[in-house]
Every structure is written in structure tokens, then in C-alpha cells.
C-alpha positions as CSV (number, residue, x, y, z in Angstrom):
1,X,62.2,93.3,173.3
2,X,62.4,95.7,176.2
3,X,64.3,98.6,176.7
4,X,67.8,97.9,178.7
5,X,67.4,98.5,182.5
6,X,68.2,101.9,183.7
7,X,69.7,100.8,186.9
8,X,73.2,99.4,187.6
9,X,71.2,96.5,189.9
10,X,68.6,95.9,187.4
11,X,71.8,95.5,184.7
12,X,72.9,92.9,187.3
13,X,70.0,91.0,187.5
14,X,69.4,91.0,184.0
15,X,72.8,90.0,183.2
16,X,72.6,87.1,185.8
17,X,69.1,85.8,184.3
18,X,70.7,86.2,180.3
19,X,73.8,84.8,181.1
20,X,72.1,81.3,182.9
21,X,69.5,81.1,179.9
22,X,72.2,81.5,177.1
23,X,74.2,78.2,179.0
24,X,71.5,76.3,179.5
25,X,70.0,76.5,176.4
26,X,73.8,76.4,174.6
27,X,73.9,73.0,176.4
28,X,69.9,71.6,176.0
29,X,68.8,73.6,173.3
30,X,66.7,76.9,172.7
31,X,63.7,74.7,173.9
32,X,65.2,72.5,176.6
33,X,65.4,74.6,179.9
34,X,62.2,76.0,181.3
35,X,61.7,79.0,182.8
36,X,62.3,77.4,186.1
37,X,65.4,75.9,185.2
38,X,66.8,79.9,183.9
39,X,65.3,81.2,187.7
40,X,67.4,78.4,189.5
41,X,70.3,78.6,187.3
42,X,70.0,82.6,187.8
43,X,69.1,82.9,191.4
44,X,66.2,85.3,190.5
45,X,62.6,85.1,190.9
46,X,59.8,85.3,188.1
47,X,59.3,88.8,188.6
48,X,62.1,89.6,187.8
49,X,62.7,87.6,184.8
50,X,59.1,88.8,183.5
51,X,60.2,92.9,184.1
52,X,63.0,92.1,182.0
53,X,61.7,89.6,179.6
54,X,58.2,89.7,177.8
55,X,58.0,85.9,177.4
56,X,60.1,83.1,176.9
57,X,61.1,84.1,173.2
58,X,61.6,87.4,173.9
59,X,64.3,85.7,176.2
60,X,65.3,83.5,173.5
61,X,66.2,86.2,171.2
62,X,67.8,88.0,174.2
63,X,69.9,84.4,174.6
64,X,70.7,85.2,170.6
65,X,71.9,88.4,170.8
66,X,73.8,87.7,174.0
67,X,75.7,84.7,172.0
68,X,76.7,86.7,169.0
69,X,78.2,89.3,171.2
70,X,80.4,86.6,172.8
71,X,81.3,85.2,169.3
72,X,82.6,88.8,168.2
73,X,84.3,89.5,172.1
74,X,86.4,86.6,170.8
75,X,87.1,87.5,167.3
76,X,88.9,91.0,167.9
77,X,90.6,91.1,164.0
78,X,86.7,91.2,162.9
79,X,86.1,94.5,164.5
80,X,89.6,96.2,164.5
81,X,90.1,98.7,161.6
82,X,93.8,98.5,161.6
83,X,93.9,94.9,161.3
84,X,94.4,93.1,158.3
85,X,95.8,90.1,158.9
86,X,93.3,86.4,158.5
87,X,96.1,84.5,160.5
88,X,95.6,87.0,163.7
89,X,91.6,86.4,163.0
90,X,92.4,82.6,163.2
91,X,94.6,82.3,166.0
92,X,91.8,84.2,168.1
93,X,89.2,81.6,166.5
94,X,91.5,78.9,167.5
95,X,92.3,80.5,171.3
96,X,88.1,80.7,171.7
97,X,87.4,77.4,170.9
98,X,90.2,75.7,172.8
99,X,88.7,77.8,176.1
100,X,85.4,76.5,175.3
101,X,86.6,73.2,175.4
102,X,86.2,72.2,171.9
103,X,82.2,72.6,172.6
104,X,80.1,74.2,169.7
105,X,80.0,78.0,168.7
106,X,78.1,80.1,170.7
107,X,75.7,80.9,168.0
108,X,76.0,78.0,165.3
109,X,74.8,75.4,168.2
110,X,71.2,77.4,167.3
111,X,71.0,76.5,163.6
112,X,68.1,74.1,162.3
113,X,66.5,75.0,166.0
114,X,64.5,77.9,165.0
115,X,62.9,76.6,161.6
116,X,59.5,76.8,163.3
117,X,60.0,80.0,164.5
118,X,60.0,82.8,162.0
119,X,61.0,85.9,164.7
120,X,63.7,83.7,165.9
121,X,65.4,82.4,162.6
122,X,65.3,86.0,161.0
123,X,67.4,87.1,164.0
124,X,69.6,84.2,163.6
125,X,70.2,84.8,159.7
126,X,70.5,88.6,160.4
127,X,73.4,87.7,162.7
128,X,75.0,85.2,160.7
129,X,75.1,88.3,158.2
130,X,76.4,91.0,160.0
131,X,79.3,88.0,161.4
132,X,79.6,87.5,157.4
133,X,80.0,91.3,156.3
134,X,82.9,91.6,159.5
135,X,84.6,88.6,157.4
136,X,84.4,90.3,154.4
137,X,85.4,93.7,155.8
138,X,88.5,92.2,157.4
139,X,89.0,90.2,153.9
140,X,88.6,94.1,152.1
141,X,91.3,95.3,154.4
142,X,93.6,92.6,154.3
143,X,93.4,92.6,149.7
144,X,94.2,96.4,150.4
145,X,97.5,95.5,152.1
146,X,98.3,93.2,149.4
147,X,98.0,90.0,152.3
148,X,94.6,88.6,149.8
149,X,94.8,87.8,146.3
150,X,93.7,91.1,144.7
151,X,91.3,88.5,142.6
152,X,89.1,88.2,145.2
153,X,85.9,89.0,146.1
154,X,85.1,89.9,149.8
155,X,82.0,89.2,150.0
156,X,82.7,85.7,148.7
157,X,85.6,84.9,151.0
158,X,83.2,86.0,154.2
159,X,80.8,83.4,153.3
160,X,83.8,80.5,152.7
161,X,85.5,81.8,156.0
162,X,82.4,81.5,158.2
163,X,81.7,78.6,156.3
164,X,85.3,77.0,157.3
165,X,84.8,78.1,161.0
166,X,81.5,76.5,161.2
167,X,82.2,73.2,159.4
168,X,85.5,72.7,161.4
169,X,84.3,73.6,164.4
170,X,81.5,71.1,164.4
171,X,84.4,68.3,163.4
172,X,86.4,69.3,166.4
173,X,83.7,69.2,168.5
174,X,83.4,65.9,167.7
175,X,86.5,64.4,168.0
176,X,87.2,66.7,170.7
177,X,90.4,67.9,169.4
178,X,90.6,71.1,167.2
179,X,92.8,69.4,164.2
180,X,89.7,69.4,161.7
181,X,89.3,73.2,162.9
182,X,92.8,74.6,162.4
183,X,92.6,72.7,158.6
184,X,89.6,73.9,157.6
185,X,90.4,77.6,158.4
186,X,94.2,77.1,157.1
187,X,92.4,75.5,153.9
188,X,90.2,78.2,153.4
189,X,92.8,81.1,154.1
190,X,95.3,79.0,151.6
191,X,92.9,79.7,149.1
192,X,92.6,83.8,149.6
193,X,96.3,84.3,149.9
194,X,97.7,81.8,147.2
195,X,99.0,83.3,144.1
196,X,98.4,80.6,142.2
197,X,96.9,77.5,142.3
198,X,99.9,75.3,142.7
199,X,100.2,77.5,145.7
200,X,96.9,76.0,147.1
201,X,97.3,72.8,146.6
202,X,100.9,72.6,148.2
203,X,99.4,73.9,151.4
204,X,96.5,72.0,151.7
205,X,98.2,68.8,150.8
């Protein structure tokens, strides 16, 4: 991948061409627009894309990179040492995907398109990590203030959290409402902060 451009017009323009690739292919797919599509969408020439992109994966993993930066934008609490509260992370999961319209997340519309790919799925799994370990880092700091069962293993509730996100957010998508996404993550968070299971099930009930 190539070096950032120096210039404030050369951010511009590479902004412009990243931000029209990472819609279109959001919408179509990682393999549905074609160059063409990006330079129309982007109001740029080839040139231009080709000084800033090697080729069309190198603008596909740019497209990946871009996404998982909007996913943590959104998600604040992830990234925010002095918070350690899961309910302000899920009322900033919530605010995201009612803005997007209930579509799919940013990054999770990608899975089970880049199985063919190997360069492309190790970014995607490295990202789906590092969104993981913030989970788990907020679920570290939130045990600490005594808001997580102190039983719990971080690591563990990252993985069920993302897990929660991603399954709910796929259900809302398709009903096109986001009642499947606030139970999921309600479900999952029930489980972390309950004291006992009783505690769980009167929640989730």
C-alpha cells in the first residue's frame, strides 16, 4: 500500500476516490464496482486513482481500512480510557446503526467475500481482532470499576460482544428495525453484569 499523500490536494483526492469505493462496494460488494464505477462515483480520473492506488486490491484493502476506521469513529467508549461503562458503548452502537439506516456494519458486510483472497481476509481477521481486543479492553476497565462480574474473562466477553453486534445487526437489517439489535447487545451485556444467574434470565426474559 502506498505511502499517504504529502499534499493537502492529494489528501483530497485520495479521500474522494476512498470514500466512493468504500460506498459502492459497501452496497455491491468488494467485487461489484469497477474501476470506472469508483472514477465516476469519485470525479477523478485513472491517474489519479493509479498514483494513489497500486491496483484494484490495493484499493480494496484501502476500502477495508477506511471501514474499520468509521466503525471505531462511531464506537467512542471502545477507545476512551476513562470510560467504563458497556451501556454508553451500546447506546453509540445503537445511535450508528439507526444513522445508517439499519443497513449492515461497515466492515461485517465484507465477511465470506474475501475467502479467495488471502491478503484481503488476513486484513479482515486482523481488524476483526484489534475491534475484539477494544471490547475486551473496555470489558477490563468496566470489571475494574466493579460494573462486570469480576468472574469474567475479557477476552471472552469481546468475542460474545462483537459477536452480539454482528448477529443483531444483520437481524435488524433485515427487518429493518433495530429491535433484534438492541436485544442481542442487552442479552449479551445481561450476561457480563448479572450477579447471578437468576439475574440473567430475568432480563433476557
Amino acid at each position: 500500500m502506498k505511502a499517504p499523500p504529502a499534499t493537502e490536494r492529494g489528501r483530497r483526492t485520495r479521500t474522494a476516490i476512498l470514500t466512493a469505493a468504500a460506498e459502492l462496494m459497501h452496497r455491491h460488494g468488494l467485487a461489484g464496482p469497477s474501476i470506472d464505477d469508483v472514477l465516476v462515483a469519485s470525479g477523478t480520473g485513472k491517474s489519479q486513482l493509479y498514483h494513489y492506488f497500486d491496483n484494484r486490491q490495493d484499493l480494496a484493502a484501502a476500502v477495508l481500512y477506511h471501514q474499520f476506521d468509521r466503525v471505531m469513529a462511531a464506537q467512542p467508549a471502545l477507545h476512551d480510557p476513562a470510560c467504563a461503562d458497556l451501556q454508553t458503548w451500546r447506546d453509540q452502537v445503537l445511535k450508528a446503526h439507526r444513522a445508517s439506516g439499519y443497513g449492515m456494519c461497515p466492515l461485517g458486510a465484507f465477511v465470506g467475500q474475501v475467502d479467495d483472497e488471502p491478503e484481503l481476509s488476513s486484513i479482515l481477521a486482523d481488524l476483526f481482532n484489534r475491534w475484539e481486543q477494544g471490547l475486551a479492553e473496555l470489558v477490563s476497565r468496566a470489571r475494574d470499576q466493579g460494573n462486570v462480574r469480576s468472574d469474567i474473562a475479557p477476552k471472552d466477553a469481546g468475542q460474545l460482544l462483537l459477536a452480539a453486534l454482528e448477529g443483531g445487526t444483520i437481524l435488524a437489517h433485515l427487518h429493518r428495525k433495530p429491535t433484534a439489535l438492541k436485544r442481542s447487545l442487552d442479552s449479551a451485556i445481561a450476561v457480563l453484569t448479572a450477579r447471578d444467574a437468576s439475574a440473567v434470565r430475568r432480563r433476557t426474559d
